[in-house]
N, C-alpha and C positions, 0 to 999 in steps of 0.2 A: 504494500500500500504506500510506502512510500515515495517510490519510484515517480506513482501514480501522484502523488503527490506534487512532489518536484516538478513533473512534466507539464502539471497545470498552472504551478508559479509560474514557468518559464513563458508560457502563453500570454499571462498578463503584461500589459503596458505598464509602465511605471505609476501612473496616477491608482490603475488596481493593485499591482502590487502594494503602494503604500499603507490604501486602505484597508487591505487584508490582515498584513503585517501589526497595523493597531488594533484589529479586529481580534486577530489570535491574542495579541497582547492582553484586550481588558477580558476576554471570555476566558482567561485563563489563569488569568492574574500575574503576567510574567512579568520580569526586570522592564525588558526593554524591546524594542521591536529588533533593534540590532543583535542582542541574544537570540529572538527567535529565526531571525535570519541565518546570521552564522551557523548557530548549532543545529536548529532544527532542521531547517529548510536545505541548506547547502551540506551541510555535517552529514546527515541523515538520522539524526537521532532524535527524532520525535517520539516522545511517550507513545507507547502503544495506547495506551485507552483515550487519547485526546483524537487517533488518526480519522475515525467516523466523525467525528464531526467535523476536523480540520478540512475534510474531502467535501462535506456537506455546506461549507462556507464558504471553500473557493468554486464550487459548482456555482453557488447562486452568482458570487461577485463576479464570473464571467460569463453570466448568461447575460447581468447587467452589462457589461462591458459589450457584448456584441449588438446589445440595445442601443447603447450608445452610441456608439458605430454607425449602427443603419439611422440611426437619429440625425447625423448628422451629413451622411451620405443622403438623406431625404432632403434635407434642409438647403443644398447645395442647389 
């Protein structure tokens, strides 16, 4: 899962990525978004019992992200 994980960071733009990155922060309560970068994300060492829902949170933030997208691809 966490392969799965990584591959869908790597998908996001940097404005998802950030928001993500604070998202795991306050749902988790961790130090800092930079910890969960480093260690989780890039490291690979995600808690196993956090990875269901880590998966569950970067799905939504790139569904919005491909919203946004065609949001703006419309708007053009």
């Amino acid at each position: 899962m966490t392969e799965n994980i990584k591959q869908m960071f790597s998908k996001m733009n940097d404005e998802t990525r950030q928001e993500a990155l604070e998202c795991l922060m306050m749902e988790f309560n961790a130090k800092s978004t930079k910890h969960i970068q480093k260690n989780w994300i890039i490291g690979g060492r995600i808690p196993e019992d956090h990875q269901e829902k880590i998966v569950h949170i970067f799905q939504n933030l790139l569904r919005i992200q491909i919203f946004r997208i065609n949001e703006i691809k419309v708007n053009l």
